[in-house]
Biopython code that builds the backbone (N, CA, C, O; Angstrom):
import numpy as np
from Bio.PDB.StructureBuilder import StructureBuilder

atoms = [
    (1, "UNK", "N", (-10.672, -26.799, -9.113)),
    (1, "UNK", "CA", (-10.902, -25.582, -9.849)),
    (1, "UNK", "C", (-9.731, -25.376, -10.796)),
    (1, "UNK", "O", (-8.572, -25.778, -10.687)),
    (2, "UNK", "N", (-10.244, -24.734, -11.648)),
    (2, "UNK", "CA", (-9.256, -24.920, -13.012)),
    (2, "UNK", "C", (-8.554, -23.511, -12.619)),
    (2, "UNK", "O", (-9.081, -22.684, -11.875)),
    (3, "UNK", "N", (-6.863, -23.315, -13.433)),
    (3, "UNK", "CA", (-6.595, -21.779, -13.189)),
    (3, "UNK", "C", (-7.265, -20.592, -13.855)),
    (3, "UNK", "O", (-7.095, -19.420, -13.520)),
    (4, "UNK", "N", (-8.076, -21.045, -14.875)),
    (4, "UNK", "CA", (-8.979, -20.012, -15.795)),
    (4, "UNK", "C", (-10.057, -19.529, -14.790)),
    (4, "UNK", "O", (-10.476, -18.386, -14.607)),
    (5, "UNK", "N", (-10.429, -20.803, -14.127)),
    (5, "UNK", "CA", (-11.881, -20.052, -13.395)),
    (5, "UNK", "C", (-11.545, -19.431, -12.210)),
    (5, "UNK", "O", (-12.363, -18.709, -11.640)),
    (6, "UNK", "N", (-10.100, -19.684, -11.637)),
    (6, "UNK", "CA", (-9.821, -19.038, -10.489)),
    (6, "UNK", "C", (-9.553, -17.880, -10.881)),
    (6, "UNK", "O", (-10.283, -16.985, -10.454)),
    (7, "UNK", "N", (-8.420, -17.511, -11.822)),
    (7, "UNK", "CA", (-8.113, -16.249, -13.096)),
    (7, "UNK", "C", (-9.470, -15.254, -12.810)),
    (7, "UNK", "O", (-9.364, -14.142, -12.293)),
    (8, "UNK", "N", (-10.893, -15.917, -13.282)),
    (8, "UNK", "CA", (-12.025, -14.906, -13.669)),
    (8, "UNK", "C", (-12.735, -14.770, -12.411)),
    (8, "UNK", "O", (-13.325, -13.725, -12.139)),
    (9, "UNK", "N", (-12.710, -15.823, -11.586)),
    (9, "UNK", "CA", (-13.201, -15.350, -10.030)),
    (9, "UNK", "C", (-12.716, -14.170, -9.741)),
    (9, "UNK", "O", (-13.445, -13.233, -9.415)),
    (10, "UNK", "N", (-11.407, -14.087, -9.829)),
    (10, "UNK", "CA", (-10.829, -12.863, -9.430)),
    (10, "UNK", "C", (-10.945, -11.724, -9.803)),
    (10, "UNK", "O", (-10.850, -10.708, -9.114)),
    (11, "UNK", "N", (-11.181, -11.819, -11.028)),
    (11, "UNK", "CA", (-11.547, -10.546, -12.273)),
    (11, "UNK", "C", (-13.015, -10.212, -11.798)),
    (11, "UNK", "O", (-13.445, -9.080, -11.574)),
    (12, "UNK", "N", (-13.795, -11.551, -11.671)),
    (12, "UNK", "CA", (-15.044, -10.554, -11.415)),
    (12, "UNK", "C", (-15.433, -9.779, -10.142)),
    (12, "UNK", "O", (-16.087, -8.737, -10.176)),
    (13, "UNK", "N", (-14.788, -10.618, -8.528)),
    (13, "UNK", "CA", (-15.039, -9.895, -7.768)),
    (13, "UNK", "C", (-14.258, -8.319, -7.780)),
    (13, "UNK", "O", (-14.729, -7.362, -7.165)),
    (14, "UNK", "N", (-13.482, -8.276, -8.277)),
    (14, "UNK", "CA", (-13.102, -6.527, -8.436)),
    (14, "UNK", "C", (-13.994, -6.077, -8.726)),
    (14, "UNK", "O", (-14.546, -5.255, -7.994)),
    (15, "UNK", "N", (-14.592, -6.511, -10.157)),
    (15, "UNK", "CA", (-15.441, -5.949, -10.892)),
    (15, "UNK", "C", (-16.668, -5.808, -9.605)),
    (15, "UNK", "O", (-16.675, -4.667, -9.143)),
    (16, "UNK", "N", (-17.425, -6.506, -9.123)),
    (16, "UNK", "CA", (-18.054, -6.658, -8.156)),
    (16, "UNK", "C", (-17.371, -5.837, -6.295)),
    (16, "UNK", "O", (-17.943, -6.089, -5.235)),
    (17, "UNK", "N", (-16.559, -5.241, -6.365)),
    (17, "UNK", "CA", (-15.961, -4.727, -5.760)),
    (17, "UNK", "C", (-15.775, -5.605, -4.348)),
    (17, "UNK", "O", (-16.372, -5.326, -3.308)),
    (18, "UNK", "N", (-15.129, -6.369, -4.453)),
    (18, "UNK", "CA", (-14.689, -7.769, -3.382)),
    (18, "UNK", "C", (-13.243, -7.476, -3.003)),
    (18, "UNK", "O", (-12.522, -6.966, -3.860)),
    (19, "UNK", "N", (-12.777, -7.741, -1.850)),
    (19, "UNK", "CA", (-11.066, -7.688, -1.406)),
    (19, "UNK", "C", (-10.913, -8.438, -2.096)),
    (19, "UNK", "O", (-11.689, -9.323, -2.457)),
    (20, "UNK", "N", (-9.359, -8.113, -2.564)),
    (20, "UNK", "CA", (-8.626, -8.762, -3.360)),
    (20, "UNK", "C", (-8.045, -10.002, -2.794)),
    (20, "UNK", "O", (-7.499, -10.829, -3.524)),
    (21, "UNK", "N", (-8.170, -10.189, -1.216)),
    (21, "UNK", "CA", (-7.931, -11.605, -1.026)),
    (21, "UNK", "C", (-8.910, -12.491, -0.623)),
    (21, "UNK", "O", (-9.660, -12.282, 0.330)),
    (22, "UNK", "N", (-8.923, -13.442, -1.298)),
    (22, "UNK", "CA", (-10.496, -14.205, -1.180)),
    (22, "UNK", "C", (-10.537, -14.698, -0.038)),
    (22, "UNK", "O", (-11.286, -15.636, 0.231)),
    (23, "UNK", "N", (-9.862, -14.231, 0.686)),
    (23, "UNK", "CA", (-10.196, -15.488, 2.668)),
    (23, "UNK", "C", (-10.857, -14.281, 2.814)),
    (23, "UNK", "O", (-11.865, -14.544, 3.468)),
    (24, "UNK", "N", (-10.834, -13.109, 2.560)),
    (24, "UNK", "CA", (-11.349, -12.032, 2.958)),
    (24, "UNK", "C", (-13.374, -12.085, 3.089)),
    (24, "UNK", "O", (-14.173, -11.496, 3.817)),
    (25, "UNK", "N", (-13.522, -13.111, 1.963)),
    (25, "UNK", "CA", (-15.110, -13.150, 1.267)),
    (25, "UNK", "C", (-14.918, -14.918, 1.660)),
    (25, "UNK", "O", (-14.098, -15.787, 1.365)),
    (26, "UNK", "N", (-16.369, -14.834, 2.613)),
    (26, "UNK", "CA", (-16.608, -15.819, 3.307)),
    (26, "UNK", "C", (-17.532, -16.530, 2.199)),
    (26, "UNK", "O", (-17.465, -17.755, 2.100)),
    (27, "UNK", "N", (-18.086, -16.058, 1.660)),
    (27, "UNK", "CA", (-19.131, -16.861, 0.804)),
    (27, "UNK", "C", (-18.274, -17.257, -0.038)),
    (27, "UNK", "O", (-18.614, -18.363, -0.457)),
    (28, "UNK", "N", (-17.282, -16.883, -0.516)),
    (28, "UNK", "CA", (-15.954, -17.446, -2.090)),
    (28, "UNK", "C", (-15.832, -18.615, -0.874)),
    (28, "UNK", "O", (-16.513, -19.640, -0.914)),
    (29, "UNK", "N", (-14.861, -18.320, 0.226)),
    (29, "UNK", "CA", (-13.744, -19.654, 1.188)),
    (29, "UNK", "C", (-14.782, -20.556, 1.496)),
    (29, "UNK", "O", (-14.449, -21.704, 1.792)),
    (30, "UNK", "N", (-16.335, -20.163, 1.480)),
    (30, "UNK", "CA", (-17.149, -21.862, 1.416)),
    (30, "UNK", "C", (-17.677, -22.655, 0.517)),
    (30, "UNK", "O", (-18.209, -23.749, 0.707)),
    (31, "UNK", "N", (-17.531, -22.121, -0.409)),
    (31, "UNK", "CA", (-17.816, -22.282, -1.909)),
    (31, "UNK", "C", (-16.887, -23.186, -2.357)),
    (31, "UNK", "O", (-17.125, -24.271, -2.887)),
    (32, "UNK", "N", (-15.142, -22.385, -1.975)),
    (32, "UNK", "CA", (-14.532, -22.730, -2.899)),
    (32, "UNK", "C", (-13.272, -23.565, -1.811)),
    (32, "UNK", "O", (-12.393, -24.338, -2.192)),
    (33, "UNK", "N", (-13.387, -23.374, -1.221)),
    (33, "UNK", "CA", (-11.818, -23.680, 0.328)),
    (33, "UNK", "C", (-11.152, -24.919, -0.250)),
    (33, "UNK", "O", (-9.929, -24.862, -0.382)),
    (34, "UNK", "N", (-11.748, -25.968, -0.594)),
    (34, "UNK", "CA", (-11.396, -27.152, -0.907)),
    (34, "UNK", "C", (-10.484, -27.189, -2.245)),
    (34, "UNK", "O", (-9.584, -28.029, -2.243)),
    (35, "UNK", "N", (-10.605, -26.487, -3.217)),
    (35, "UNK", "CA", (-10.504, -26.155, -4.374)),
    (35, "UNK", "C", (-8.945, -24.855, -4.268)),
    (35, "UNK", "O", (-8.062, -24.739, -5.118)),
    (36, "UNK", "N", (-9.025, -24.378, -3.476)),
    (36, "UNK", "CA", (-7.685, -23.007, -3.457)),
    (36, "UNK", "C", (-6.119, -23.338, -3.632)),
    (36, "UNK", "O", (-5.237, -23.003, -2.841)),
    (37, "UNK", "N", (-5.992, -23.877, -4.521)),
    (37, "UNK", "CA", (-4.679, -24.410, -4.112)),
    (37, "UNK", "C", (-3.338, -22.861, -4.263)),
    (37, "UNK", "O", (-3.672, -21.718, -4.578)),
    (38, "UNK", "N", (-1.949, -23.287, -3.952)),
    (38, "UNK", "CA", (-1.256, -21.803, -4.058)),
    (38, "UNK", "C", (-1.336, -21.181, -5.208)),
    (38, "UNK", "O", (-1.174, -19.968, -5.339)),
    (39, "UNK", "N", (-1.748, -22.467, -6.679)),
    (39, "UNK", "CA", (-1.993, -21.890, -7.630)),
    (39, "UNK", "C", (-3.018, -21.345, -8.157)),
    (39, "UNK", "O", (-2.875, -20.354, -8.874)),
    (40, "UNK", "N", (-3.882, -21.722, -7.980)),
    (40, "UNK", "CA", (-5.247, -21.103, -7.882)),
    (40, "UNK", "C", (-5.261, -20.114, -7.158)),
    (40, "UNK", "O", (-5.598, -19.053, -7.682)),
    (41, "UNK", "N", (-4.954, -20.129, -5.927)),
    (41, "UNK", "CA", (-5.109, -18.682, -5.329)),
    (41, "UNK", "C", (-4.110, -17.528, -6.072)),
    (41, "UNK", "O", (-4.540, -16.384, -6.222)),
    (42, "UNK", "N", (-2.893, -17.863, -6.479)),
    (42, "UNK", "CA", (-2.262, -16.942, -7.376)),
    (42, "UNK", "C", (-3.164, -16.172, -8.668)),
    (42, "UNK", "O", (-3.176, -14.959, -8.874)),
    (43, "UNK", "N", (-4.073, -17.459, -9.646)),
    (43, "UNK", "CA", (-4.779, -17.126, -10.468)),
    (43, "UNK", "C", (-5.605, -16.288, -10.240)),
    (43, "UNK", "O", (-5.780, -15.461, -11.134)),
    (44, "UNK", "N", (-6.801, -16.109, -8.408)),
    (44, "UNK", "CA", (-7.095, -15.041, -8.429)),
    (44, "UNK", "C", (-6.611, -14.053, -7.902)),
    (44, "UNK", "O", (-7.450, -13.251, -7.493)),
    (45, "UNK", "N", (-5.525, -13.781, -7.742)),
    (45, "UNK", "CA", (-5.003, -12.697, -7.355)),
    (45, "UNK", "C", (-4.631, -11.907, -8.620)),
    (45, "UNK", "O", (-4.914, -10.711, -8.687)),
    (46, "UNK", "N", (-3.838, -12.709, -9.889)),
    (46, "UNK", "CA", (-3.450, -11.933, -11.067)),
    (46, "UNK", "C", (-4.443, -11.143, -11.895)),
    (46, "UNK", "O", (-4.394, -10.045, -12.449)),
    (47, "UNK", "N", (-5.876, -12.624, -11.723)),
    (47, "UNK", "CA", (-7.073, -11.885, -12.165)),
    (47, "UNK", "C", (-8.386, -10.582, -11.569)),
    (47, "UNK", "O", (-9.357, -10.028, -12.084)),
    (48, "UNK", "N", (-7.614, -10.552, -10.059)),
    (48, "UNK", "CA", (-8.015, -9.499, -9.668)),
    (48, "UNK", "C", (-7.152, -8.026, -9.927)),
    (48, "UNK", "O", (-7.538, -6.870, -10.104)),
    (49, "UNK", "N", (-6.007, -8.558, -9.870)),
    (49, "UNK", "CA", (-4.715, -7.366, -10.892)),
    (49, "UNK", "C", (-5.429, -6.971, -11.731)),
    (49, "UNK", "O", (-6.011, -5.895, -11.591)),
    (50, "UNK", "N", (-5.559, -7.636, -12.688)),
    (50, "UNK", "CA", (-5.850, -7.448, -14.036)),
    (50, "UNK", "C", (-6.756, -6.646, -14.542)),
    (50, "UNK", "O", (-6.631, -5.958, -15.555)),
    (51, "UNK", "N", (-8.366, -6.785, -13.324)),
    (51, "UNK", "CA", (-9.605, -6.577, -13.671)),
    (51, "UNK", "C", (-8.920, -4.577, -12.606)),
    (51, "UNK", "O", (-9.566, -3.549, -12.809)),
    (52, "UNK", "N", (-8.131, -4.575, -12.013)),
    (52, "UNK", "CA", (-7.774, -3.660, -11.610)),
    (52, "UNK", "C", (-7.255, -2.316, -12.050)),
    (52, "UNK", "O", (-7.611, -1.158, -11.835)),
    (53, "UNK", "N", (-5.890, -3.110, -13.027)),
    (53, "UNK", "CA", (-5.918, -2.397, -13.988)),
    (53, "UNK", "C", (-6.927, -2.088, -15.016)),
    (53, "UNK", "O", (-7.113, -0.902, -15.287)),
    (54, "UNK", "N", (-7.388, -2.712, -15.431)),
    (54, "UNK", "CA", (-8.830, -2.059, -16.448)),
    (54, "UNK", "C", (-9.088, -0.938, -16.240)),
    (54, "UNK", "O", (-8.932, 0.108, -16.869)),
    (55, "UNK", "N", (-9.739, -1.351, -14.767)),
    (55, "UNK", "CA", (-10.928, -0.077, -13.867)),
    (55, "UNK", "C", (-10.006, 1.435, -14.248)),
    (55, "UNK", "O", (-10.416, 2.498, -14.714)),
    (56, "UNK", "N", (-8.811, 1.069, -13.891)),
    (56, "UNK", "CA", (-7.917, 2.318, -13.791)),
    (56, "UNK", "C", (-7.652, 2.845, -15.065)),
    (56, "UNK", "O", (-7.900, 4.045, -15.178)),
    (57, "UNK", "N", (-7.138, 2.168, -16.220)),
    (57, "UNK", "CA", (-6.878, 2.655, -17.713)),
    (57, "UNK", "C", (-8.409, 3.253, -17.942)),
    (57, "UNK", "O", (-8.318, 4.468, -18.119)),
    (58, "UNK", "N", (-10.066, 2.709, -18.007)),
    (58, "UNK", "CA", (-11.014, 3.255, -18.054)),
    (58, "UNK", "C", (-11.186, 4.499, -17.419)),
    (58, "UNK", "O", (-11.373, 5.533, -18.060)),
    (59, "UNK", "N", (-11.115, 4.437, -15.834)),
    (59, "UNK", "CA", (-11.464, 5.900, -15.835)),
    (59, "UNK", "C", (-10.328, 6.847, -15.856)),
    (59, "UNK", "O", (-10.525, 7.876, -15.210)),
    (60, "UNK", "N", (-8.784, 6.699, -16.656)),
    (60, "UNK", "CA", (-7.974, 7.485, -16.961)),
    (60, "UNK", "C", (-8.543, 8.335, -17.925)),
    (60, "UNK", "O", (-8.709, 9.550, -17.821)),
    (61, "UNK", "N", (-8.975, 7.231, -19.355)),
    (61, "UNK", "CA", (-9.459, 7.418, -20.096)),
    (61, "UNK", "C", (-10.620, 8.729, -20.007)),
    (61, "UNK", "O", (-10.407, 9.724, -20.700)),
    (62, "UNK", "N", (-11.947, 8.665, -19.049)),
    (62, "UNK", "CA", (-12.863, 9.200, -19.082)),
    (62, "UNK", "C", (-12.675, 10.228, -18.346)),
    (62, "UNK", "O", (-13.504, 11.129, -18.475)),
    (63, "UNK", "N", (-11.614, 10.413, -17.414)),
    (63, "UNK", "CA", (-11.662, 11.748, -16.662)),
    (63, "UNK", "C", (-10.987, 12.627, -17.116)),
    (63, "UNK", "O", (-10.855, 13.657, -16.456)),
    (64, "UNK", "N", (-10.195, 12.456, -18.700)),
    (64, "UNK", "CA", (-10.103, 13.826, -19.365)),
    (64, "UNK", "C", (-10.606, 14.633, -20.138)),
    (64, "UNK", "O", (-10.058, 15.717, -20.341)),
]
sb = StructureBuilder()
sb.init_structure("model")
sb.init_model(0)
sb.init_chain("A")
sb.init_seg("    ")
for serial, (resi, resn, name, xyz) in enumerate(atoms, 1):
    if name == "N":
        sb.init_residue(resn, " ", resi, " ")
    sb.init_atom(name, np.array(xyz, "f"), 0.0, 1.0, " ", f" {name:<3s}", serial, name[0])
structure = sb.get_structure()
C-alpha cells in the first residue's frame, strides 16, 4: 500500500466515522494487515487528523 492510499484510508474512515486506529476496524486489519507498515499506519493516522480537522473548522464555521 502506497502512503497516499493509506493517507486517504484514513481521511475517509473519519469521514465515515471509523476509530482513528485501524486495528480498531476489523474489516480495514483484513483487507489490509499485510500491507500496514509503521509508515503506512502513520499515513493513516495523519489522514485521519486531517479529515478531523476539517469536520471541526466546518462546523466552527456553521455554528455561528
Amino acid at each position: 500500500m502506497k502512503h497516499d492510499n493509506a493517507y486517504n484510508l484514513g481521511f475517509i474512515a473519519k469521514m465515515n466515522k471509523r476509530d482513528r486506529v485501524p486495528a480498531h476496524d476489523e474489516k480495514f486489519m483484513n483487507e489490509f494487515k499485510d500491507a500496514l507498515t509503521t509508515s503506512n499506519f502513520e499515513a493513516w493516522l495523519r489522514g485521519w487528523d486531517d479529515a478531523n480537522l476539517e469536520y471541526v473548522k466546518y462546523n466552527s464555521k456553521n455554528a455561528k
